[in-house]
N, C-alpha and C positions, 0 to 999 in steps of 0.2 A: 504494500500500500504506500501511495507516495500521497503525502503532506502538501498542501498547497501552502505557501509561502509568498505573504508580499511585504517588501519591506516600503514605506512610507515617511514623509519626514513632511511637514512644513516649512516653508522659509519665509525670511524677508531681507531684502536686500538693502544694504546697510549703505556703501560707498562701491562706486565702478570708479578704478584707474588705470587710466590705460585700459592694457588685456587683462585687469585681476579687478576679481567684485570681492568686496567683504561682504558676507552674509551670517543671520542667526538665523539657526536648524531647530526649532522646538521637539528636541526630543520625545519629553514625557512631561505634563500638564504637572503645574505648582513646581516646575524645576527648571532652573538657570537656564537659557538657551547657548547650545554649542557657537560659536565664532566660529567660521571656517572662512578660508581665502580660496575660491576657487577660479578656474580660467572663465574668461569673459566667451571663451569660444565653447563654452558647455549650455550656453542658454542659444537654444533656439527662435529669440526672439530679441528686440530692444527692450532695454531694460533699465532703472534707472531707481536711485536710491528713495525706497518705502514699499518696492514693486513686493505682490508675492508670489511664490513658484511651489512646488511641492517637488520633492525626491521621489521616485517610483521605481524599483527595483522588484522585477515579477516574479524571477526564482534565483537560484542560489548561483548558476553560471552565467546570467545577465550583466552588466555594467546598470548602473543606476542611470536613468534617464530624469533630464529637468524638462519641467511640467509648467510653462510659464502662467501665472493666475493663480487665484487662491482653486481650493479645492472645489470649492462651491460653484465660483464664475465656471472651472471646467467643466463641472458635471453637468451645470444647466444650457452649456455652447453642446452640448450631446446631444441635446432633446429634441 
């Protein structure tokens, strides 16, 4: 039996410089959000400090994929 698996993060983007955005990852709710610096060539879209994105990682041998928008705005651009 194989386990379905999706890893998920929230973001907001904090500063873009140059090719590097600072962003905070809200891990897990009532806890400090991660700081991460990642490449400006990872978002699929313009992006610009306060933007939100979400991390989406489907199974275990994927690469995480950025999800520009909150999770919300995505789900309701579905419908």
């Amino acid at each position: 039996m194989k386990l379905l698996t999706v890893f998920f993060l929230n973001g907001v983007v904090d500063s873009v410089v140059k090719q590097s955005v600072t962003v905070e990852l809200e891990a897990m709710a009532d806890c400090e959000p991660i700081i991460q610096v990642m490449p400006l060539a990872s978002f699929p879209c313009d992006i610009r400090e306060g933007d939100a994105f979400h991390l989406l990682k489907l199974d275990e041998d994927s690469e995480p994929v950025v999800v520009c928008g909150s999770f919300v705005q995505s789900a309701n651009q579905r419908k």
